[in-house]
C-alpha positions in Angstrom: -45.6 -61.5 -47.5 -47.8 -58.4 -45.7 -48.1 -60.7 -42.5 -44.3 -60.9 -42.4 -43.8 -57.1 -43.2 -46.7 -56.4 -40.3 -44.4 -58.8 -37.6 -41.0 -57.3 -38.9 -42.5 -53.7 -38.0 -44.5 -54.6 -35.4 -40.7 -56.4 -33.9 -39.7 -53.1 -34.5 -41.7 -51.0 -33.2 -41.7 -52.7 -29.7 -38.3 -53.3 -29.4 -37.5 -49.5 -30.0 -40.4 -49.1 -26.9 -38.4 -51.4 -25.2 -34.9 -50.1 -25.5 -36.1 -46.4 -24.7 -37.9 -47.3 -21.8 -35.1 -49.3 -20.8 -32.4 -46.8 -21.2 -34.7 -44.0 -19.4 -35.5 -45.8 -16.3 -31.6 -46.9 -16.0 -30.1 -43.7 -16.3 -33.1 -42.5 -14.1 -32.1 -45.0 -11.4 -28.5 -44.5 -11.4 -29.1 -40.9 -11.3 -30.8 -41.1 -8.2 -28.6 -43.4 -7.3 -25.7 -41.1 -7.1 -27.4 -38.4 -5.1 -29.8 -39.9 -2.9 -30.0 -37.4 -0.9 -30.5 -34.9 -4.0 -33.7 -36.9 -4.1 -34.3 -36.6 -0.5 -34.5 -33.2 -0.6 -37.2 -33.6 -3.6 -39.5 -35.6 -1.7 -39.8 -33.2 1.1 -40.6 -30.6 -1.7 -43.2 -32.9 -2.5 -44.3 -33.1 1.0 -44.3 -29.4 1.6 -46.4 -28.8 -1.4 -49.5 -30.5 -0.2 -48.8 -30.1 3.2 -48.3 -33.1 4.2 -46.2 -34.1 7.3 -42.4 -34.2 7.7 -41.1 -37.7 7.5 -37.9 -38.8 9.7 -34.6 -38.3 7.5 -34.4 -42.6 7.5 -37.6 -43.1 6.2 -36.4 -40.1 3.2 -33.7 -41.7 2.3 -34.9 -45.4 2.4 -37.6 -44.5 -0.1 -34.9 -42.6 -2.3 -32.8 -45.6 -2.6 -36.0 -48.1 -2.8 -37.7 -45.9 -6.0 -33.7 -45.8 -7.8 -33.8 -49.2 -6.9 -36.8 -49.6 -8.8 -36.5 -47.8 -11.8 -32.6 -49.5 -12.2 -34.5 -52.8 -12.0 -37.1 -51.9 -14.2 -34.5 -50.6 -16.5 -32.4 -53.7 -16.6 -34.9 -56.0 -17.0 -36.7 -54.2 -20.1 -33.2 -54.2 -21.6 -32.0 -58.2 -21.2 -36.0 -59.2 -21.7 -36.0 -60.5 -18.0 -39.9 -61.5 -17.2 -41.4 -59.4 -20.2 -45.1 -59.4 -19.1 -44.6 -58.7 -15.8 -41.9 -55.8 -16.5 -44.4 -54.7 -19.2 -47.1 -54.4 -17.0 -45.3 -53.1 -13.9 -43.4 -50.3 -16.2 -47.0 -49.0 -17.4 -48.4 -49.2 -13.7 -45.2 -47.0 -12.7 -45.6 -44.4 -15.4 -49.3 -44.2 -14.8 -48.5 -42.9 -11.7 -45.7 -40.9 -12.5 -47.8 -39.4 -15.0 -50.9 -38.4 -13.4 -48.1 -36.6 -10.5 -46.5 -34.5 -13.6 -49.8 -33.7 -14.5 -51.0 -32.1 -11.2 -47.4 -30.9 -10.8 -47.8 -29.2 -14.7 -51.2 -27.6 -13.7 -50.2 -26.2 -10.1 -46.6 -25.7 -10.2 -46.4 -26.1 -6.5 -42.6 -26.9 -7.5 -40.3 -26.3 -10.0 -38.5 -29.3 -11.5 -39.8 -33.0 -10.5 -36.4 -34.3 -10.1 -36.5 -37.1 -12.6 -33.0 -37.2 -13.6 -31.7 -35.0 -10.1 -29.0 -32.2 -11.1 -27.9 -33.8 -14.1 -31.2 -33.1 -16.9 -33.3 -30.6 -15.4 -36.6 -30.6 -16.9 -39.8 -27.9 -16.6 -43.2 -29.7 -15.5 -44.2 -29.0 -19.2 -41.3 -31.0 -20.7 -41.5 -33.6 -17.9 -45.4 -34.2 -18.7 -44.7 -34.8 -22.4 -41.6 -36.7 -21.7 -43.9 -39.4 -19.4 -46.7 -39.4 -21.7 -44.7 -40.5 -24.5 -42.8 -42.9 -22.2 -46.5 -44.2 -21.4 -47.6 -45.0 -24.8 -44.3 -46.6 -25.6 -45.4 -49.0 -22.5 -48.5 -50.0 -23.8 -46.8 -50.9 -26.8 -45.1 -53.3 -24.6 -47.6 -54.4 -23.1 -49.7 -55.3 -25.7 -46.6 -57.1 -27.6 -44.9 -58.3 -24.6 -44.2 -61.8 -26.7 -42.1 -59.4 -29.2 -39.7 -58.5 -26.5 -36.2 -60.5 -27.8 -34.8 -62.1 -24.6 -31.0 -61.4 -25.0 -29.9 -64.0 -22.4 -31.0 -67.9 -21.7 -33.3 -68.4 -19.1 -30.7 -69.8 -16.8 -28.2 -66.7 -17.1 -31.3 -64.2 -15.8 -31.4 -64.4 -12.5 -27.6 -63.9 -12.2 -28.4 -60.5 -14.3 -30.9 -59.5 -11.9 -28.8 -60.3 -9.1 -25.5 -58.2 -10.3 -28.1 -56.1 -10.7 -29.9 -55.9 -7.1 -26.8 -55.6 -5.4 -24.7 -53.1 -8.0 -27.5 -50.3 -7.0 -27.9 -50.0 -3.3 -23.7 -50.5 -2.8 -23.9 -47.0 -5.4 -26.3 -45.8 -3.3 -25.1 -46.7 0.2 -21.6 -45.1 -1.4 -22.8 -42.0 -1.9 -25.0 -41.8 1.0 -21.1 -42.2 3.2 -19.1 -40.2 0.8 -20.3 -37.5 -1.5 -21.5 -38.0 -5.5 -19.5 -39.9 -7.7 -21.0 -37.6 -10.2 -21.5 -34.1 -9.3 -23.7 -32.1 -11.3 -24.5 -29.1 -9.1 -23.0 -25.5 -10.3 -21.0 -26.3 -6.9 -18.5 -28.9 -8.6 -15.2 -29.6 -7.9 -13.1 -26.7 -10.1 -16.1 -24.0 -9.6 -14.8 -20.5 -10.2 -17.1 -19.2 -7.0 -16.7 -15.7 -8.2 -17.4 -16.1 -12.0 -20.5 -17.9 -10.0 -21.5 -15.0 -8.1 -20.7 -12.2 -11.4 -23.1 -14.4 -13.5 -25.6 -14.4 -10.3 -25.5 -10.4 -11.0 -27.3 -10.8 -14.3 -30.2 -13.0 -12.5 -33.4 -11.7 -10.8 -33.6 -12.5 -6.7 -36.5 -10.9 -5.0 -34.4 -10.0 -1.6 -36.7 -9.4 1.8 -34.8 -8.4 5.3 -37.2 -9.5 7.7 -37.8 -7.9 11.3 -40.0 -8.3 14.2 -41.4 -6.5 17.1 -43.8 -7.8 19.9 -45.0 -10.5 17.6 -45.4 -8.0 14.4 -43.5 -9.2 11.5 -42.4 -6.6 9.2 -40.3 -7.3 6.0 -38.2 -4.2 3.9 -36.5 -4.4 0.4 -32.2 -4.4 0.9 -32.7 -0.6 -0.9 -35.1 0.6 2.0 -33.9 2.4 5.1 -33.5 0.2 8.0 -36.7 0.5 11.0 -35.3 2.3 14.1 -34.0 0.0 17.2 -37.0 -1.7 18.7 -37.3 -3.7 15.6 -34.9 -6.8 16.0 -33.5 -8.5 12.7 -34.9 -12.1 12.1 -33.3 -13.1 8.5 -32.7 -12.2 5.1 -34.6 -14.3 2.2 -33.1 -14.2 -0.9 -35.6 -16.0 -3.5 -34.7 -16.4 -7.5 -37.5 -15.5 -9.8 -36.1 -15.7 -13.4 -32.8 -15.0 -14.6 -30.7 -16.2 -17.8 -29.8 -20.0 -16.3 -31.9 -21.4 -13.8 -29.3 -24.1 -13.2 -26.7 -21.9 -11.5 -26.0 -21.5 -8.1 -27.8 -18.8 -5.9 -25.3 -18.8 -3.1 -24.7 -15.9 -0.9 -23.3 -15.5 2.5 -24.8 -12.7 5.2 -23.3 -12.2 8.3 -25.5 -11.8 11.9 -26.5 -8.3 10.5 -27.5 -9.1 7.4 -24.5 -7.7 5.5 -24.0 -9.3 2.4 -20.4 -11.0 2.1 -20.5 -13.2 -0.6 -18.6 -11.1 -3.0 -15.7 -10.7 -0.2 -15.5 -14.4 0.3 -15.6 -15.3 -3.0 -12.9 -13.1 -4.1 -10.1 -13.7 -1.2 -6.8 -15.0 -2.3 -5.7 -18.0 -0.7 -7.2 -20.7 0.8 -10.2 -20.3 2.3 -12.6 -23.4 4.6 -16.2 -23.1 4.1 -18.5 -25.4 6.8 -21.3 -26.2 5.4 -24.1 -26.9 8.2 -27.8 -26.6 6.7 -29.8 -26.9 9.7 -27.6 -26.6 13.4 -30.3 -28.4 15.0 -30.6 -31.8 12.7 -26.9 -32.1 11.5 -24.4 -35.1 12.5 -22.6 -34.8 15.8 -19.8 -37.3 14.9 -17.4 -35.2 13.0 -17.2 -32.8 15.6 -13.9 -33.1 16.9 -12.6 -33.1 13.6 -14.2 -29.9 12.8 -12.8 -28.3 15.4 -9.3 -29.5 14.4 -9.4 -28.2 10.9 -10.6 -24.7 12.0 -7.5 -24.8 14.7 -5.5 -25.9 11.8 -7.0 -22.8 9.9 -6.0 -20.3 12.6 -2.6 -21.4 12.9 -1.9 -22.0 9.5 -3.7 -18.0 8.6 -6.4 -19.8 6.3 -10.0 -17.8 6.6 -13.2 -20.2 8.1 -16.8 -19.7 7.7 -19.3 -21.8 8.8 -22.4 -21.2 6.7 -26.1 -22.5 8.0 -29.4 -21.2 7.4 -30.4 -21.5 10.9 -30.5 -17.9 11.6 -32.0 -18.6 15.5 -29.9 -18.0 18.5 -31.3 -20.6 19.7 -29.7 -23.3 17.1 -26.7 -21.6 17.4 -26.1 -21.8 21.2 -27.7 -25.6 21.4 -24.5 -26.2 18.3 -22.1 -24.5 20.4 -22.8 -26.0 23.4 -23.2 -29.5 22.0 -19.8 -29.4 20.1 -17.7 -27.0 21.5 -18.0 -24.9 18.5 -15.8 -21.7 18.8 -16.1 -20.2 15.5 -19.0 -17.5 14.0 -21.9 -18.7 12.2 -22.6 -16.8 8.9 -26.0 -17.3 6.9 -27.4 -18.4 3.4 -30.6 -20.5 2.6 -31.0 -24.0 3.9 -32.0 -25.5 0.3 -28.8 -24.1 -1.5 -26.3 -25.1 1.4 -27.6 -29.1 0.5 -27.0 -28.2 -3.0 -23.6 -26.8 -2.1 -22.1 -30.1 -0.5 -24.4 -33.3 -0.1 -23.3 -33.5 3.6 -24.6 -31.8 7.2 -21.7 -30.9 8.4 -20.0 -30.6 4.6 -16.4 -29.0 4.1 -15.5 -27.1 0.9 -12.1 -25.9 0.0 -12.0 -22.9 -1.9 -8.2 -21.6 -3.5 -8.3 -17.9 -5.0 -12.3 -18.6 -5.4 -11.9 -21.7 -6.7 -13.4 -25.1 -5.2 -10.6 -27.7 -4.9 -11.8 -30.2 -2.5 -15.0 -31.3 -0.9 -15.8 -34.1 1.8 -18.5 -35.2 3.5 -18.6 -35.9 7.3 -17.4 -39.2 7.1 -14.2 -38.5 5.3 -12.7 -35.1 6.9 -9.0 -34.5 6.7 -7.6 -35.2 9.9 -3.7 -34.8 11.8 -2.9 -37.6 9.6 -3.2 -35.0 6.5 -3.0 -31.8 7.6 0.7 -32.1 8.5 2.0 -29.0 7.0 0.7 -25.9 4.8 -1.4 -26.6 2.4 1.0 -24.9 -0.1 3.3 -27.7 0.8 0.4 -30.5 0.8 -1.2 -32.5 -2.3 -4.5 -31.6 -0.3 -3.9 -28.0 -1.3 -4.1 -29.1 -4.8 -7.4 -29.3 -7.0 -8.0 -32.6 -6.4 -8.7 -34.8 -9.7 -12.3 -34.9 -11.3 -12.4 -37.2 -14.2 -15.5 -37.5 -15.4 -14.1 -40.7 -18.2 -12.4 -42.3 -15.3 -15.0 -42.3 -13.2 -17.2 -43.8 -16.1 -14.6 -45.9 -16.6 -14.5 -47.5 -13.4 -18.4 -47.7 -13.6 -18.3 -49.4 -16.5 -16.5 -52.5 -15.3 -18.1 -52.7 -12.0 -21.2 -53.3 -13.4 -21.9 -53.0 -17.5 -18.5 -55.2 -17.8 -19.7 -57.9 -16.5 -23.4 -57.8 -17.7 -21.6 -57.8 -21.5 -19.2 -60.4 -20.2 -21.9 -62.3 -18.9 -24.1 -62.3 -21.8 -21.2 -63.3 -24.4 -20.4 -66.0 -22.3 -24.0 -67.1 -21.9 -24.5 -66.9 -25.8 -21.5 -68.8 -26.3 -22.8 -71.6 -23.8 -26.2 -71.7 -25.7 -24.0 -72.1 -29.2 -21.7 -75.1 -27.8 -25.2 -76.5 -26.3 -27.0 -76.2 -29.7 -23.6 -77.7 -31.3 -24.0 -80.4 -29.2 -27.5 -81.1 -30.0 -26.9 -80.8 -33.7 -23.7 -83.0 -33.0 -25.9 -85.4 -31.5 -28.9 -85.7 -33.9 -26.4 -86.1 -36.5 -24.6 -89.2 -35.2 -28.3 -90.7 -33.9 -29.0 -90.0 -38.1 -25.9 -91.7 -38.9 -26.0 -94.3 -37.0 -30.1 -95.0 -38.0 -28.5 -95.5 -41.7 -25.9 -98.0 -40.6 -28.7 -99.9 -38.8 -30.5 -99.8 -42.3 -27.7 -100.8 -44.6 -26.9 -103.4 -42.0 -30.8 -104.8 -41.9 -30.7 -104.1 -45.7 -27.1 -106.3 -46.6 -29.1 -109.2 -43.8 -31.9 -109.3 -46.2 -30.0 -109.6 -48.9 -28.0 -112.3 -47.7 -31.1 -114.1 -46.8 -32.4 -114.0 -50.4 -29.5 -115.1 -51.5 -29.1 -117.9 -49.0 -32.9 -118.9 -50.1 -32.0 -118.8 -53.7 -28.9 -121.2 -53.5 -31.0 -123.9 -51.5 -34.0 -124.0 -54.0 -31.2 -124.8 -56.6 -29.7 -127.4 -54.4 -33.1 -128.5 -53.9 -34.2 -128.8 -57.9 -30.6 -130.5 -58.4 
């Protein structure tokens, strides 16, 4: 009786392991998944903080989708008990790793938030460390007790599991990569009050620096000092958050060439207003260009205000953009890192309506004649355009869970008709072995009885 109470909690105990692991590294994986480049932009954080060189933006992104990839498949096989003691090992081999990066990350704080679970559950280095040392033990457990694991699906349904599952990851990523998140869980989403943004900014602390320079002497001033006489020349404004109430909002703000400070005045215009989004002038996609240039024609016809924000402040990447593109509107300025945040695109549009955002697209999907026929009064695109979160899950759900849970029912119903079958079999094979019998038993008997009737014919 103890040795069954010891394998019904030991049972226990590893497939609760299992089914935490399993549901941290999914939702891990998708996350990424959604935003690759949200993790694109984590990696060269990485990078930066121990110096390491830049990598080209392909190579980035190939190793976003590959570790999402990873972690999804790690998740999905924990979860269906696909190759349990090679999962085991390989999940503890991952969150070794993992861990002993949380721990440097957690004793330097070279950067804020690792980026586990992107935008959606931001986590300090502290809770990150904890969260991966607990995730660690939990795959030891399974390692130890890998033969514990329950397998939820026959032998012959895993591999189509594992496939559904290799190809349902990358076509999220690849998605997302071409359009924008499914999921958007910057403060920049779609139905954003930008100016209830900016007011709550007001009660956060940014350590602001203008920055000038003359004959090689940099020299940087606080926005409540005097400005240096005329042989200075203005080189940028840095705008860094240091604390505040939420570190999960938005630290947007727009300057214009001479670092006056128009985000309130843009965020508070009635009306429809286009915001270009362009990170860095110098690296951004060329192939929307002519598109751009038709919206922000269809913007001064139509009376509809256009900024094009970027954080390269050099006259340089300004006139190599102009030149290259054709470019005739004014650049205005805000930091690199928060313009990615803002749209997941270079070039990105936003559409903002009395402050609010309504629509965003990436480059690949820009409204073009087709849809810009008219006002956008008189237009659906002048609408807020329709962000279901439950839909979206919805959707989700049947593209990939569906058929997993479809799959599995069918594949236990398949192993319940097999063992029927067998049952069915054994029985009739049992059956028919006690027919043989009573036949070899009523043979005997007749031969007895055959013997006895010719020793009395014999006596007579």
């Amino acid at each position: 009786m103890r040795v069954r109470n010891k394998k019904l909690v030991t049972g226990l105990l590893v497939n609760g392991c299992r089914l935490l692991l399993a549901l941290t590294f999914i939702l891990s994986g998708f996350v990424k998944a959604n935003d690759p480049y949200g993790t694109v932009y984590k990696i060269q954080d990485y990078l930066t903080a121990v110096n390491a060189p830049d990598m080209p933006r392909l190579a980035l992104l190939t190793a976003s989708i590959a570790l999402a990839f990873t972690e999804f498949t790690i998740g999905v096989s924990l979860l269906f008990g696909i190759s349990r003691r090679p999962t085991a090992r390989l999940t503890t081999a991952f969150l070794s790793v993992m861990t002993l990066i949380t721990l440097y990350l957690f004793i330097f704080n070279p950067i804020s938030d690792c980026g586990c679970f992107g935008d959606a559950i931001i986590l300090t280095n502290g809770q990150t460390l904890a969260k991966n040392i607990i995730l660690l033990a939990a795959a030891m457990v399974i390692t130890k007790w890998h033969y514990r694991l329950i397998e939820f699906v026959s032998d012959n349904s895993k591999w189509l599991i594992s496939t559904i599952s290799m190809l349902f990851l990358p076509a999220v990523a690849i998605y997302n990569v071409v359009n924008l998140p499914t999921f958007d869980f910057s403060p920049y989403k779609t139905g954003t009050d930008m100016k209830a943004l900016y007011d709550s900014q007001d009660r956060q602390q940014f350590d602001v620096k203008i920055v000038y320079e003359r004959n090689g002497e940099t020299m940087e001033i606080d926005i409540d000092d005097e400005d240096p006489d005329s042989t200075w020349t203005y080189v940028e404004t840095r705008r860094e958050r240091t604390g505040g109430e939420d570190m999960t909002k938005g630290a947007l703000f727009i300057t214009d060439k001479d670092g006056y400070d128009l985000t309130r005045e843009i965020f508070t215009k009635n009306g429809y207003t286009f915001l270009l989004s362009i990170p860095d002038l110098t690296n951004a996609d060329e192939e929307s260009i002519d598109l751009i240039n038709e919206i922000y024609d269809y913007s001064l016809e139509n009376g509809y205000d256009f900024y094009c924000l970027t954080g390269s402040e050099e006259e340089k990447a300004q006139t190599y953009w102009s030149e290259h593109t054709g470019a005739e509107y004014d650049f205005y300025f805000s930091d690199e890192r928060e313009l990615k945040t803002f749209v997941r695109s270079s070039p990105g549009l936003v559409l903002l309506k009395d402050g609010v955002i309504i629509h965003k697209w990436s480059n690949n999907n820009l409204p073009d004649e087709y849809t810009l026929t008219d006002r956008l009064e008189k237009l659906e695109l002048g609408k807020m355009r329709e962000n279901s979160t439950r839909k979206k899950m919805s959707v989700m759900f049947f593209m990939f869970i569906g058929p997993l849970l479809i799959l599995t029912i069918i594949d236990r119903l398949f192993i319940g008709w097999r063992f029927y079958r067998e049952m069915k079999r054994k029985t009739k094979e049992l059956n028919l072995d006690d027919i043989d019998r009573h036949l070899k038993l009523e043979d005997i008997e007749k031969k007895i009885s055959g013997g006895h009737e010719n020793n009395k014919r014999h006596r007579t």
